[in-house]
TORGUKE-876364 format. One record per residue (C-alpha): x, y, z; residue in three letters. Coordinates in Angstrom, 2 decimals. Layout:
N
px|py|pz|res
X|Y|Z|ALA .
...
END
This chain:
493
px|py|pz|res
-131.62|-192.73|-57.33|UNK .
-135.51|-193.41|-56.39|UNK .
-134.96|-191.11|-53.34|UNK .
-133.40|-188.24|-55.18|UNK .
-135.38|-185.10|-54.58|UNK .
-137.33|-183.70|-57.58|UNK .
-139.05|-180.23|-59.27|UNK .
-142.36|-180.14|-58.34|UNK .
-142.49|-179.49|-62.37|UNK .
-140.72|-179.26|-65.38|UNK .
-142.04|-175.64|-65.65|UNK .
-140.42|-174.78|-62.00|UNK .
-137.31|-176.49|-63.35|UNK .
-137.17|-174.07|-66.45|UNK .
-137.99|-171.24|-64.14|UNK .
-135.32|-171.81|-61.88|UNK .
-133.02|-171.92|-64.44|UNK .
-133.83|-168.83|-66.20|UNK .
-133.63|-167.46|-62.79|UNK .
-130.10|-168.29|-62.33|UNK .
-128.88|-167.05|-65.46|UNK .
-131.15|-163.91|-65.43|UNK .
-129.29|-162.02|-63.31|UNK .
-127.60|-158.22|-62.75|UNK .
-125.74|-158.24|-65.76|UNK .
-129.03|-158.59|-67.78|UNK .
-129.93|-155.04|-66.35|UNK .
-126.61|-153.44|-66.64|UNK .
-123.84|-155.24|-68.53|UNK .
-125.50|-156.17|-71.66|UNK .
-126.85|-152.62|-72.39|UNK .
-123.56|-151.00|-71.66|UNK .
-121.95|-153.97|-74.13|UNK .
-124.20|-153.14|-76.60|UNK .
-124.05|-149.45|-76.49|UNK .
-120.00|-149.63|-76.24|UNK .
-119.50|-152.38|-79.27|UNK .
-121.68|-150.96|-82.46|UNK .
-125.33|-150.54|-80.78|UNK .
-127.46|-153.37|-83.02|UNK .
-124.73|-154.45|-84.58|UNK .
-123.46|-156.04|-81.26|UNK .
-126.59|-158.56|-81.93|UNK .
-125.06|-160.38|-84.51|UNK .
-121.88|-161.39|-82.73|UNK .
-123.99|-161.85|-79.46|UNK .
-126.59|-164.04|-81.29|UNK .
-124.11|-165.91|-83.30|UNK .
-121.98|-166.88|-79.95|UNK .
-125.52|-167.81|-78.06|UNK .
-126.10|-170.27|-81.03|UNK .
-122.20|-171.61|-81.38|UNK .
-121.07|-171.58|-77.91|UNK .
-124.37|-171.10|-75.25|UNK .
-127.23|-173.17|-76.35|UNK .
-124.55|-176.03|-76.70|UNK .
-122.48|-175.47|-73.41|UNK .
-126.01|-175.03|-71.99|UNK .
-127.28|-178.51|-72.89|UNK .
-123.74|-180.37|-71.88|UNK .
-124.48|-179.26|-68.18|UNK .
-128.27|-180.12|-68.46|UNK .
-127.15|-183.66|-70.37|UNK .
-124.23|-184.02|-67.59|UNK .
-126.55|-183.34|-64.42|UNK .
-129.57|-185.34|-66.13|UNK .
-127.74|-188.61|-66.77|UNK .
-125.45|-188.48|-63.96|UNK .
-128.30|-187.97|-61.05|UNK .
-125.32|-185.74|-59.55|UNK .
-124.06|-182.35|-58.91|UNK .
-120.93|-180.97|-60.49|UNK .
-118.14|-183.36|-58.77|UNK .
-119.77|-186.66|-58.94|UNK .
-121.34|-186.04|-62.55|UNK .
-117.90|-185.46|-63.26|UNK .
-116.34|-188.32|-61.40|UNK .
-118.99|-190.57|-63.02|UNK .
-117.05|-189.53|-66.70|UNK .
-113.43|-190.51|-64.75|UNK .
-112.45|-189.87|-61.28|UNK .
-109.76|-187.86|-62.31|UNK .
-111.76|-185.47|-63.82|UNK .
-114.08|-184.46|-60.32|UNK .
-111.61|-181.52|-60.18|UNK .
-113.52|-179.99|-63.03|UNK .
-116.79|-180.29|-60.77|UNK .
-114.75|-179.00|-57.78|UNK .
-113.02|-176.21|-59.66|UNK .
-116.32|-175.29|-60.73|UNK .
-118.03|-175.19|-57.11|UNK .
-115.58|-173.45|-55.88|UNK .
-115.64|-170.66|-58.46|UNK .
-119.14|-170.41|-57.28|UNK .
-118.49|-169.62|-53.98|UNK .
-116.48|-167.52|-54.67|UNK .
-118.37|-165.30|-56.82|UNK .
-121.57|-165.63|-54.85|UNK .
-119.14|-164.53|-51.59|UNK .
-118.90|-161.18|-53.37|UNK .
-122.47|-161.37|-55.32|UNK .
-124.01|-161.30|-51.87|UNK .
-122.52|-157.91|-50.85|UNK .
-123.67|-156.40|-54.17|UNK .
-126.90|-157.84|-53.23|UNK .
-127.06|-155.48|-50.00|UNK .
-125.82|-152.44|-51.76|UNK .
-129.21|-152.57|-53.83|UNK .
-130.68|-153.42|-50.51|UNK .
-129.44|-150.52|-48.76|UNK .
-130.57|-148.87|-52.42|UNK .
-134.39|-150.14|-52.01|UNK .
-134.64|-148.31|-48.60|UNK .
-132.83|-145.31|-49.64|UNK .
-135.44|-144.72|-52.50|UNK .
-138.45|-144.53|-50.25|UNK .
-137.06|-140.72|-49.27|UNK .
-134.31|-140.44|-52.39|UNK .
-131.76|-140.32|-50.18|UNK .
-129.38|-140.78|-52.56|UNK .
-130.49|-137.28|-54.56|UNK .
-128.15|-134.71|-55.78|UNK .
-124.34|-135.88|-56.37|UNK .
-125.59|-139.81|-56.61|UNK .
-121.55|-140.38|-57.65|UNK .
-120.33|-138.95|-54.30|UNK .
-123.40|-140.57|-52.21|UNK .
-122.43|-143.93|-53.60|UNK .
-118.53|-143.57|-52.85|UNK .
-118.60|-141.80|-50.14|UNK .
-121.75|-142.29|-47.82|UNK .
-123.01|-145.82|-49.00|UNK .
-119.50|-147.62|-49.35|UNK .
-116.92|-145.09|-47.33|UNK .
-114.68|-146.21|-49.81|UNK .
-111.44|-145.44|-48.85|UNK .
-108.76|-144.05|-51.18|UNK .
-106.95|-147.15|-52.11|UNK .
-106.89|-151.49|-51.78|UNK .
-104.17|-151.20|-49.66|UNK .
-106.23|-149.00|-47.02|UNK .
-108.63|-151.28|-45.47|UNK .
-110.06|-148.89|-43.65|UNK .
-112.17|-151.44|-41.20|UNK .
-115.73|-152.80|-41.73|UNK .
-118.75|-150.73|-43.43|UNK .
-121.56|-152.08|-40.21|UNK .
-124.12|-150.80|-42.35|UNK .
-123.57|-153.08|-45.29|UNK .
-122.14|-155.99|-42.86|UNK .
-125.62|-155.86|-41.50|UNK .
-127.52|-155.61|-44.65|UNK .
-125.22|-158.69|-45.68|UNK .
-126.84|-160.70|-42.88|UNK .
-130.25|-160.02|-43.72|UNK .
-129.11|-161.12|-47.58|UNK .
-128.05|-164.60|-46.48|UNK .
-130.71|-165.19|-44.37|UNK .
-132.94|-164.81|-47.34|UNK .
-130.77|-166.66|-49.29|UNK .
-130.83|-169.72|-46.88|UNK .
-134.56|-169.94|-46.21|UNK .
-134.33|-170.00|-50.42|UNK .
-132.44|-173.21|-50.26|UNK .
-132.81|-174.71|-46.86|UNK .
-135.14|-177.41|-48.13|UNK .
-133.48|-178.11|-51.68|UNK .
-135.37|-177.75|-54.40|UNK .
-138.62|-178.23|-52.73|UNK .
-137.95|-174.23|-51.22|UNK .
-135.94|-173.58|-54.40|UNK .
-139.16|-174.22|-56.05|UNK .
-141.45|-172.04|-54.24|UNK .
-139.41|-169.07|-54.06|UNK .
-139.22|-169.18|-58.22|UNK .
-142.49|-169.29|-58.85|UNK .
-142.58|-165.49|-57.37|UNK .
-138.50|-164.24|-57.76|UNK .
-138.51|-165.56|-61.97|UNK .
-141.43|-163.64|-62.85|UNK .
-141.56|-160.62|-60.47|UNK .
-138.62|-159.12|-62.14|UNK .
-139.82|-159.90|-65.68|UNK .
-142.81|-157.50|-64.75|UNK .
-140.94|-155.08|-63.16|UNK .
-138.57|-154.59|-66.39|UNK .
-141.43|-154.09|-68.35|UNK .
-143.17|-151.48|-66.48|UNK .
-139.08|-149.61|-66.26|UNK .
-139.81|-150.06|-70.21|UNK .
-143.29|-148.47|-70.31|UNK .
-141.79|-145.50|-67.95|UNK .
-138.49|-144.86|-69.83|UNK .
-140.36|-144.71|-73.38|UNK .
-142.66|-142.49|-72.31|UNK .
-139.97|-140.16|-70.94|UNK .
-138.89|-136.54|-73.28|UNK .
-136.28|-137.82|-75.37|UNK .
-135.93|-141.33|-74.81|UNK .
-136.18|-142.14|-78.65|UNK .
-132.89|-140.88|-78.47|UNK .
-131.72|-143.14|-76.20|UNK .
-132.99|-146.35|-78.06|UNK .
-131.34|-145.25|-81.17|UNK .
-128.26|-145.24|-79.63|UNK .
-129.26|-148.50|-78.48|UNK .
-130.11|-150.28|-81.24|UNK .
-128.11|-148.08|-84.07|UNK .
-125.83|-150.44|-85.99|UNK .
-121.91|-149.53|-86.32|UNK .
-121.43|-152.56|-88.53|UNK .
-117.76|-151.51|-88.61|UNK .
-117.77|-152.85|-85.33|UNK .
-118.21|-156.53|-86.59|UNK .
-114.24|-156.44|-87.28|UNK .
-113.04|-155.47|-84.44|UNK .
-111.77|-158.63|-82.51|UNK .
-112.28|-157.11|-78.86|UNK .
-116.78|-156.73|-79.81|UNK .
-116.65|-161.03|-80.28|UNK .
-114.61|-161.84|-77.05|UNK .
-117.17|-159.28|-75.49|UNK .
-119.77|-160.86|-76.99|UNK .
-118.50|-164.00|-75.92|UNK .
-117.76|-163.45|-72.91|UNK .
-121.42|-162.22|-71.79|UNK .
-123.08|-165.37|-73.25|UNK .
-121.09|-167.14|-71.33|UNK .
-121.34|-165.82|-67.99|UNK .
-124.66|-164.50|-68.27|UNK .
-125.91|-168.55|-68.66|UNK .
-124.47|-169.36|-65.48|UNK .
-122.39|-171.76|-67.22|UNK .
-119.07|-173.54|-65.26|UNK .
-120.55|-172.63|-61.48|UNK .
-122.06|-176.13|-61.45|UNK .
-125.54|-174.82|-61.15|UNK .
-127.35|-175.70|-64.29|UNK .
-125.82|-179.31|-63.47|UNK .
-126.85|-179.60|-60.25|UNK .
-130.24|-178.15|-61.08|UNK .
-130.64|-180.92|-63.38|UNK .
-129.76|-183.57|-61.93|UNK .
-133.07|-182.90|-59.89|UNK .
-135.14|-183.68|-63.20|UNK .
-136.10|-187.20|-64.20|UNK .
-134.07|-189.26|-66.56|UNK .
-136.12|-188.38|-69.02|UNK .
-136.91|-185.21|-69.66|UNK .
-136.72|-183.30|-72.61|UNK .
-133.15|-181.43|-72.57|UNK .
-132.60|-179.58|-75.97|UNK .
-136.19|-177.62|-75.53|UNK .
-135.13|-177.13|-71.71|UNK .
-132.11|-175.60|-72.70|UNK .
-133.34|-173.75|-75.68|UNK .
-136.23|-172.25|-73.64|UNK .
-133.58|-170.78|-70.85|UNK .
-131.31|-169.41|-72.98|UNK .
-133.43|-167.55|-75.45|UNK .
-135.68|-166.44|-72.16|UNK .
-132.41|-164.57|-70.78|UNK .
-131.18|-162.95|-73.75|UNK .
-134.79|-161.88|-74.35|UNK .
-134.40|-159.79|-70.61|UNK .
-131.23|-158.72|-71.57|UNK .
-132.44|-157.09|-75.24|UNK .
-135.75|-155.73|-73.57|UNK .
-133.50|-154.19|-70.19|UNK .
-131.61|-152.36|-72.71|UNK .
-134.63|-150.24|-73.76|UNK .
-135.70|-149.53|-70.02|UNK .
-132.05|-148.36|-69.49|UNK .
-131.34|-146.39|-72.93|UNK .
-134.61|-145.01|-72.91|UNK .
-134.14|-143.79|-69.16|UNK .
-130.46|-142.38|-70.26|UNK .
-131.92|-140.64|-73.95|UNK .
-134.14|-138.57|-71.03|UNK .
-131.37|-137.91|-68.49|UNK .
-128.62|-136.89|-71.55|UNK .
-131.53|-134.36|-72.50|UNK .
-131.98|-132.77|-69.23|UNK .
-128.28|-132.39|-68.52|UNK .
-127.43|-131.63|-72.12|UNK .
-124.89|-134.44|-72.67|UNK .
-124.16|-137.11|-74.84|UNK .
-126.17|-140.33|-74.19|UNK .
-122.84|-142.12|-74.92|UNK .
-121.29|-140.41|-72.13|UNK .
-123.74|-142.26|-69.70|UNK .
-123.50|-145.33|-71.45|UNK .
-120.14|-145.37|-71.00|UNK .
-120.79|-145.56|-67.07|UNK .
-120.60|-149.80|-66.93|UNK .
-120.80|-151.34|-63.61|UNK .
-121.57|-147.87|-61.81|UNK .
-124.81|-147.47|-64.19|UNK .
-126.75|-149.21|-61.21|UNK .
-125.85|-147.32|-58.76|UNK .
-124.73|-144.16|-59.99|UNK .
-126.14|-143.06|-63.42|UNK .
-129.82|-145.08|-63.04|UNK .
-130.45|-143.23|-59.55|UNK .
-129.80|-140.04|-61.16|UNK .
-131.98|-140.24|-64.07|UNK .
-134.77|-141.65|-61.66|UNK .
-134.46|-138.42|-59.39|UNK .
-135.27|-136.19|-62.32|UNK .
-138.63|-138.21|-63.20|UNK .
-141.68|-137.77|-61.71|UNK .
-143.02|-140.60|-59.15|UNK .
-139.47|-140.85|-58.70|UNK .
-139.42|-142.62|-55.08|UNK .
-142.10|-145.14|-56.88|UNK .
-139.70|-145.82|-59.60|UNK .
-136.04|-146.01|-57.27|UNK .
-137.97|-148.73|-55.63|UNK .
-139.02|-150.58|-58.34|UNK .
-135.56|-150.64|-59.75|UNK .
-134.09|-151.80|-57.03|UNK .
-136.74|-154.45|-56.44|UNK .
-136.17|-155.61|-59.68|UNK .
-132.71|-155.59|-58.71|UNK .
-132.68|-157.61|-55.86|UNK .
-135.03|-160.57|-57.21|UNK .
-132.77|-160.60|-60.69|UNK .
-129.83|-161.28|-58.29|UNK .
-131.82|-163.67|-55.72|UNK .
-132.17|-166.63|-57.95|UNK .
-128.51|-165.87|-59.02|UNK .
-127.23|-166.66|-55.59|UNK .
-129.17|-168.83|-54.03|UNK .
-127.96|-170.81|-57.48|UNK .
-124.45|-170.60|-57.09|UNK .
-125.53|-171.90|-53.04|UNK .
-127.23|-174.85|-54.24|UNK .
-124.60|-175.61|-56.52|UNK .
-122.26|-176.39|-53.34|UNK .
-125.17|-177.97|-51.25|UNK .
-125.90|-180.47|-53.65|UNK .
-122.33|-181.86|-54.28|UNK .
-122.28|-182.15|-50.36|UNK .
-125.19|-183.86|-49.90|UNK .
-124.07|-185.96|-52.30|UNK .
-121.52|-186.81|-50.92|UNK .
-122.70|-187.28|-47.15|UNK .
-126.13|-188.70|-47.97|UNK .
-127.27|-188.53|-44.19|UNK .
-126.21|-184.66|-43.90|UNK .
-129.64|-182.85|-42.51|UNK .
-130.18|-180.85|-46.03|UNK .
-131.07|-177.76|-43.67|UNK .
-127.61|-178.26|-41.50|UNK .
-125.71|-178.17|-45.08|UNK .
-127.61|-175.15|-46.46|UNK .
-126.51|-173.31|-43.01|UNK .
-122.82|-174.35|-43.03|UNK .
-122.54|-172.77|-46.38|UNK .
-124.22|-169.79|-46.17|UNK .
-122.34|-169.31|-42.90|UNK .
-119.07|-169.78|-44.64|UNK .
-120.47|-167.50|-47.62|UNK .
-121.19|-164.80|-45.15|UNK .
-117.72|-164.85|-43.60|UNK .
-116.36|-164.82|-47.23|UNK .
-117.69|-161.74|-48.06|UNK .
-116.76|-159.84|-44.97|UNK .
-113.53|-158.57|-46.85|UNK .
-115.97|-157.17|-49.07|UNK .
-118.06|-155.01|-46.53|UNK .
-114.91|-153.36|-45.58|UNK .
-114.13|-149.77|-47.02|UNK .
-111.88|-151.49|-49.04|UNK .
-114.06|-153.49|-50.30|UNK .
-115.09|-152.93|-53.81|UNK .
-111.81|-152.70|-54.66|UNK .
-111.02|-156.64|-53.48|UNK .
-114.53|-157.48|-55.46|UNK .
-113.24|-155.64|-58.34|UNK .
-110.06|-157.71|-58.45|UNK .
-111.70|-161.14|-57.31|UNK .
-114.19|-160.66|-60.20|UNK .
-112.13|-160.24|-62.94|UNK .
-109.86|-163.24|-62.13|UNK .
-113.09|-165.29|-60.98|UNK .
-114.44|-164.93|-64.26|UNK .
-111.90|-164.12|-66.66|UNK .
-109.38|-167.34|-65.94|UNK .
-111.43|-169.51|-63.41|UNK .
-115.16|-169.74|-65.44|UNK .
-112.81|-170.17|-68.73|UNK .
-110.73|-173.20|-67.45|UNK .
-113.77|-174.68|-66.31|UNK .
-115.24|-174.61|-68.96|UNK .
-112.46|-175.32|-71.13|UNK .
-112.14|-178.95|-69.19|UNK .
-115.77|-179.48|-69.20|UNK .
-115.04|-179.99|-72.98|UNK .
-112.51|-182.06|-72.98|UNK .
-114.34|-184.11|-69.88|UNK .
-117.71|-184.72|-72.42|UNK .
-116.19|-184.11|-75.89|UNK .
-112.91|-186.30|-75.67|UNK .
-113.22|-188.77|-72.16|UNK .
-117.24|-189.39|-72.43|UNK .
-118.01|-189.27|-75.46|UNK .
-119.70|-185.72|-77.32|UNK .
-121.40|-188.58|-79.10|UNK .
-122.43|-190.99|-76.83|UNK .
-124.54|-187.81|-74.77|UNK .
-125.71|-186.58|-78.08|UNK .
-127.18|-189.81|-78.65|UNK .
-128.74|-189.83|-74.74|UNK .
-129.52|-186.04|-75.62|UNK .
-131.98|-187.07|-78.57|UNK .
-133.43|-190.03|-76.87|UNK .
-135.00|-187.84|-74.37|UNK .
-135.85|-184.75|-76.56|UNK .
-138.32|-183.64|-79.18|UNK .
-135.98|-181.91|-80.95|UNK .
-133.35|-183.62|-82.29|UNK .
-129.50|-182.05|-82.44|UNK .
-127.29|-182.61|-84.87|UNK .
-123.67|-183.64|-85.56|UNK .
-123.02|-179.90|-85.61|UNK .
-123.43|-180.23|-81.51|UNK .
-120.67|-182.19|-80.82|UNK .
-118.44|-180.62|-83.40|UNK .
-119.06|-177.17|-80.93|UNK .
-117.93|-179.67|-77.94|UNK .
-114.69|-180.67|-79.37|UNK .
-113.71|-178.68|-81.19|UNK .
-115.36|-175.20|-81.72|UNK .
-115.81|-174.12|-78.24|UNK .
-112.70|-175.42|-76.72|UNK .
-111.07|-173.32|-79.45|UNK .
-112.90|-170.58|-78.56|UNK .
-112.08|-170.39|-74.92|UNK .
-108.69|-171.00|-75.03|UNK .
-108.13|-167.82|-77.81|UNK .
-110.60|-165.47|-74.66|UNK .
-108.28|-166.93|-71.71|UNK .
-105.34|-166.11|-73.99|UNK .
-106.27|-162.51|-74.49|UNK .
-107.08|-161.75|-71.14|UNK .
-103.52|-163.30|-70.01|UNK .
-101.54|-161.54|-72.57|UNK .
-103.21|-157.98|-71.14|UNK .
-102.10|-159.19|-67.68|UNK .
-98.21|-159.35|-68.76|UNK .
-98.81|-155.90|-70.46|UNK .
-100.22|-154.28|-67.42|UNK .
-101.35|-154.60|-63.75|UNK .
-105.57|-154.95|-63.92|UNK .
-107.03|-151.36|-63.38|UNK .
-103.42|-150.54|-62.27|UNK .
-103.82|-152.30|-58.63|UNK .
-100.31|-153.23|-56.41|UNK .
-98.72|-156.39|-57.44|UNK .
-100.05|-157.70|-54.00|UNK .
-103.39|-157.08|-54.89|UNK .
-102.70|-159.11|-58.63|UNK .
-101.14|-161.66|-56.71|UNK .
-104.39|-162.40|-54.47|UNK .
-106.18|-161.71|-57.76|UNK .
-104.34|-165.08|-59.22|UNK .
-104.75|-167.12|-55.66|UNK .
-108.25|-166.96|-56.62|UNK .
-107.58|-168.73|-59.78|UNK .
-104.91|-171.34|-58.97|UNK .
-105.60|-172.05|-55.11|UNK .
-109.05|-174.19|-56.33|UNK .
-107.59|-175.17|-59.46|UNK .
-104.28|-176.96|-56.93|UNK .
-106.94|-178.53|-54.43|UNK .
-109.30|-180.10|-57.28|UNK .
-105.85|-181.09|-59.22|UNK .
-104.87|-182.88|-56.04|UNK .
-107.87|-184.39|-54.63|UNK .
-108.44|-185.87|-58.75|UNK .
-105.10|-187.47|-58.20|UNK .
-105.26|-188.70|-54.50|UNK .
-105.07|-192.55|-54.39|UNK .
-108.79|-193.89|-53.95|UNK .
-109.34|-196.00|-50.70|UNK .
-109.45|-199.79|-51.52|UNK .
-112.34|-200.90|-50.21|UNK .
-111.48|-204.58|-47.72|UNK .
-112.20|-207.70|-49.18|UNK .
-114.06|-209.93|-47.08|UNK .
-112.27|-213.29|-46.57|UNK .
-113.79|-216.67|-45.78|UNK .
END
């Protein structure tokens, strides 16, 4: 399409990119992962699933949105109409995650301006719990609306819309700041946490190898699993982003560049945060595996503490929780345009500003579940189905869609036409066979834990919702795939 809006540059592409898949979990998730599953040795199964299952996935969606000159849906529906479900399914995982994202989003906000007077010093478990959220004791007491993070919410998607309220032409501006910013910021938490009494400690626990862990089934479907979400793969975004870049730009290096880019962030995050924690375990006298073990919380909970026993520690809470902030911007104004491109594809004459409003609106109201003092316990529940059955069967069909229907061949052949470096057979082997493979055995484990046990223990209610999240999209793209097309008249003479 000649009127198809484009990057500025191929370098604002690849930064937008990066941005999206460089996001919280680079600060927090892959640090704990490692420090959990065998320290360095949880490099090798993390590398070798980057190399088998990301890189690959991660040039499909760049291929798919390239050729197509489409978001998710139609780049699908181009393949076979029955298949824009997988496009749909995919949007509207994205939502869905960036509905909840959002909130997180103004919890670091909330964070930033608590830092400026430490607010959050002393018990930072209780502060979090029970002065930032109000959590209340249980999902099934709501509890009524948190107006401090409801508010903070607003200000979130207002930044989030005047992000994409012009497409990729404010997409593109707002990069060029939010992709590097953080970088910086990481690196300077580095500088700080080596420097720190103690930290070595921390980065051997880090980086120390448990090489026993290498045959432990559970360390690959972790490592796995972060490859896969941390490249933003099955929201739709990388395709949509692409299909934004000319016909013929270079794919494999594009794709190469992002992903080894974002695992770079994770692998240098981990020494900011371990280094940090080898300080903290010193000063309290505990084990640094005892911190490590914090996960999710580490952001919130654990990191605040350690900052408030270094000196400059105001300086430092904010520039955590800057870096916080624009790691997660990029994320979800992503997972946004994602959605606003497969409707202004579809309604060519929509007012690209009027679009980008609509769905941030509906985001906003989305996430108001999550504001409540209920409301980490609905994210906590949304997430793990989100990501655990819907990214999976996404991706799962996005396989089958290129690998089987398409052609892995016929877009390998596209893919080397346009790029300097050339990929191999070995490609569309991962397409149809390896990856597939792969992501049915991770949706099978998960599912067989769910018939053991309710997740985390929750009322079967709560599961139930927890599995609405899954099938509800999956129903509405299976039916709108199968509704009978509209003949278009024939004109008679």
């Amino acid at each position: 399409m000649a009127d198809r809006a484009r990057w500025s540059s191929r370098m604002i592409f690849v930064f937008a990119a990066i941005g999206s898949a460089v996001g919280l979990g680079n600060v927090w998730r892959f640090p704990y992962l490692a420090g959990k599953y065998g320290g360095g040795a949880f490099l090798i199964p993390y590398l070798i699933a980057l190399i088998i299952m990301g890189i690959p996935l991660l040039i499909l969606e760049f291929a798919l949105g390239q050729k197509m000159q489409r978001g998710a849906v139609h780049a699908f529906a181009a393949i076979k109409r029955k298949f824009m479900g997988v496009g749909l399914m995919a949007i509207f995982t994205g939502f869905t995650v960036v509905s909840y994202y959002a909130v997180v989003m103004a919890w670091s906000l909330m964070y930033l301006f608590y830092s400026f007077t430490l607010k959050y010093a002393g018990d930072t478990k209780d502060f979090f719990f029970n002065k930032a959220l109000q959590i209340s004791s249980s999902i099934g007491e709501i509890g009524g609306i948190n107006l401090t993070i409801l508010l903070t919410l607003v200000v979130i998607w207002v930044l989030i819309y005047f992000c994409v309220w012009k497409g990729v032409k404010s997409v593109g501006k707002v990069v060029v700041v939010t992709m590097p910013l953080p970088v910086i910021l990481i690196l300077i938490l580095v500088l700080r946490g080596l420097t720190l009494p103690n930290s070595l400690e921390g980065i051997i626990f880090y980086l120390k190898p448990n090489f026993a862990a290498l045959f432990d089934t559970e360390v690959w479907t972790a490592a796995m699993s972060q490859i896969f979400f941390t490249l933003s793969l099955a929201f739709g975004i990388m395709i949509a982003y692409a299909s934004y870049m000319k016909k013929d730009s270079d794919i494999t290096k594009n794709a190469v560049i992002t992903s080894v880019v974002n695992s770079a962030i994770s692998i240098i995050a981990g020494f900011a945060v371990f280094g940090t924690l080898g300080y903290m375990a010193f000063k309290q006298a505990v084990p640094v595996s005892e911190l490590a073990a914090a996960g999710p919380s580490l952001a919130f909970i654990v990191y605040p503490k350690a900052i408030t026993m270094i000196p400059m520690a105001a300086l430092f809470g904010v520039i955590f929780f800057v870096t916080l902030l624009t790691l997660a911007i990029d994320s979800a104004f992503s997972l946004v345009e994602g959605v606003t491109t497969v409707v202004s594809d579809a309604w060519h004459k929509a007012s690209r500003p009027l679009v980008s409003l609509i769905v941030c609106a509906l985001g906003f109201l989305a996430g108001i579940i999550f504001t409540t003092r209920a409301g980490l316990y609905f994210l906590d529940v949304v997430d793990h189905f989100a990501t655990n059955f819907g990214l999976i069967i996404v991706g799962i069909l996005e396989c089958i869609a290129v690998g089987w229907v398409f052609g892995a061949e016929k877009l390998r052949k596209y893919i080397n036409e346009v790029s300097d470096y050339k990929i191999g057979k070995w490609w569309s082997f991962c397409i149809k066979y390896l990856i597939p493979i792969l992501l049915i055995y991770l949706i099978a484990v998960q599912f067989v834990a769910e018939m053991k046990a309710n997740y985390e223990g929750y009322p079967n209610w709560a599961i139930v919702i927890g599995w609405l999240v899954v099938l509800v999209p999956l129903a509405i793209s299976f039916i709108v795939s199968y509704w009978p097309e509209k003949k278009k008249a024939v004109a008679t003479s």
